[in-house]
C-alpha positions, 0 to 999 in steps of 0.5 A: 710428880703431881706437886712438881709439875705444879711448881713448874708452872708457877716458876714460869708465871713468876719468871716470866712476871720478873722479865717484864719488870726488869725490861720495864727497869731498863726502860725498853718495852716489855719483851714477850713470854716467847722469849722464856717460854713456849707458847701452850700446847707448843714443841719446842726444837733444839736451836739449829742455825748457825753462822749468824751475824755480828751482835745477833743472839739466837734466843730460841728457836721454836713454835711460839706465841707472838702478840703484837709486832710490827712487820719489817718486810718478807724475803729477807736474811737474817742478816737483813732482818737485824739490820732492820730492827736497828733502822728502826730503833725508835719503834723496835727499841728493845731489839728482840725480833723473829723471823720465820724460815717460811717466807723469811718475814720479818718482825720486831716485838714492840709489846707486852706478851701473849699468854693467852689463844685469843684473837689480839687483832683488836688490841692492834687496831688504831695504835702504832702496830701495823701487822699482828699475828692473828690468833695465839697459837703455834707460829714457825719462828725464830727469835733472835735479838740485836743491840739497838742504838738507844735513842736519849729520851729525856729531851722530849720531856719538859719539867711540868711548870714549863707548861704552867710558869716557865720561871719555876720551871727548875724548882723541885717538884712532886706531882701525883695522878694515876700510874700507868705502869708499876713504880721503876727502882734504880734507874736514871733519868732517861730511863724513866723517860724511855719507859714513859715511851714505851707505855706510848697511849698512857703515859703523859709524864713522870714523877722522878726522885733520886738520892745518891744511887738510890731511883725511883721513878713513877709513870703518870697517866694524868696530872692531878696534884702539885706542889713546887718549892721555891725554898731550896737552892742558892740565894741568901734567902733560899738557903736550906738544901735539899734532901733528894732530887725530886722532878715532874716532867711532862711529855712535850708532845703531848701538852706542845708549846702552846699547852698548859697543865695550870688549874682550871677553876672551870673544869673545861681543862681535863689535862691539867692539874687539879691542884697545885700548891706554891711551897716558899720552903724546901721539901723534906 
């Protein structure tokens, strides 16, 4: 018994660890441990409401560890409620939200879980969160989730030598610097974006690379090195194809028009690449 109960526990762990990477792969923000699991200590009750609206899933009804969340307004339906999260599918883009009987409020989760009873005001302050829960602990809610509108991502991204070459800004590209979250698999272009979104204070761009319907995408906190090659493509004297696709974008909201990510010999530009290397050849 002793050995099973172990093994429960670690299942949880692990299913809850490939739910944040398959939302992660999905380009939405991480959904919360509420949604598999009950928060520590707490009783969970069969799920009792019925008659909901169209395109509302009842996820569960429980005492639940909330985390981070943006308030959406009190006295309302669960009808209202969902109609919310979708009005507001820019921040509420993964569609899970609760409402509580008491007070009817509702919430849409816009991060990552809360494993733990400890005080998450803080992780909340200065950010795009406008209300948080308090401590971790048991909270009266329901969970539910509505299909969102999802929003293209992709044009708020330019490929990074807009900001250093405009003239190379089609080439193929491969860039590094520190990853702001794990490396995606199979996803598209405007997936990669949305979740660059969804990590909103780290990540600045992304590495893309695809191969038929092989993905791989790698979130960028910084840009460190670069190198563009000028020898892939259609002219007679660019005639070698290349093997994949490989693309750098930059977040345009973060470097703006007048922004540059070229090397600067000074140091004075921390934003820009430490190294960046012109290629007149294709990639292999």
């Amino acid at each position: 018994m002793e050995a099973v109960i172990e093994a429960v526990a670690e299942s949880k762990v692990i299913s809850d660890d490939l739910a944040k990477l398959e939302s992660l792969a999905a380009g939405e923000t991480s959904v919360s441990k509420a949604i598999l699991h009950e928060a520590e200590g707490a009783e969970s009750a069969e799920p009792t409401l019925t008659g909901l609206p169209d395109g509302v899933t009842l996820i569960k009804d429980v005492h639940w560890c909330p985390g981070p969340n943006h308030w959406l307004g009190g006295s309302m339906t669960v009808e209202q409620c969902a109609q919310k999260v979708k009005d507001s599918n820019k921040l509420c883009k993964n569609g899970y939200f609760n409402w509580a009987r008491s007070g009817s409020n509702c919430n849409c989760m816009i991060s990552t879980d809360c494993s733990k009873k400890e005080n998450m005001r803080d992780q909340c302050r200065g950010g795009t969160v406008t209300s948080c829960n308090g401590d971790c602990g048991a909270h009266t809610s329901t969970i539910f989730h509505v299909e969102v509108k999802k929003e293209t991502s992709l044009p708020q991204y330019k490929q990074a030598m807009y900001f250093v070459d405009k003239k190379f800004e089609k080439v193929p590209m491969t860039c590094s610097g520190d990853l702001a979250a794990k490396p995606i698999t199979d996803v598209s272009k405007d997936s990669c974006a949305a979740a660059c979104d969804s990590n909103l204070h780290s990540c600045v761009g992304f590495q893309y690379f695809s191969k038929g319907k092989d993905q791989l995408c790698f979130l960028l906190s910084n840009f460190k090195t670069g190198f563009y090659y000028t020898g892939c493509g259609g002219s007679f004297l660019q005639t070698e194809k290349a093997p994949f696709e490989a693309e750098c974008y930059a977040k345009f909201s973060k470097f703006g028009t007048d922004g540059t990510l070229a090397p600067n010999p000074s140091g004075k530009c921390k934003q820009c690449f430490t190294d960046l290397t012109k290629a007149n050849r294709c990639f292999k």
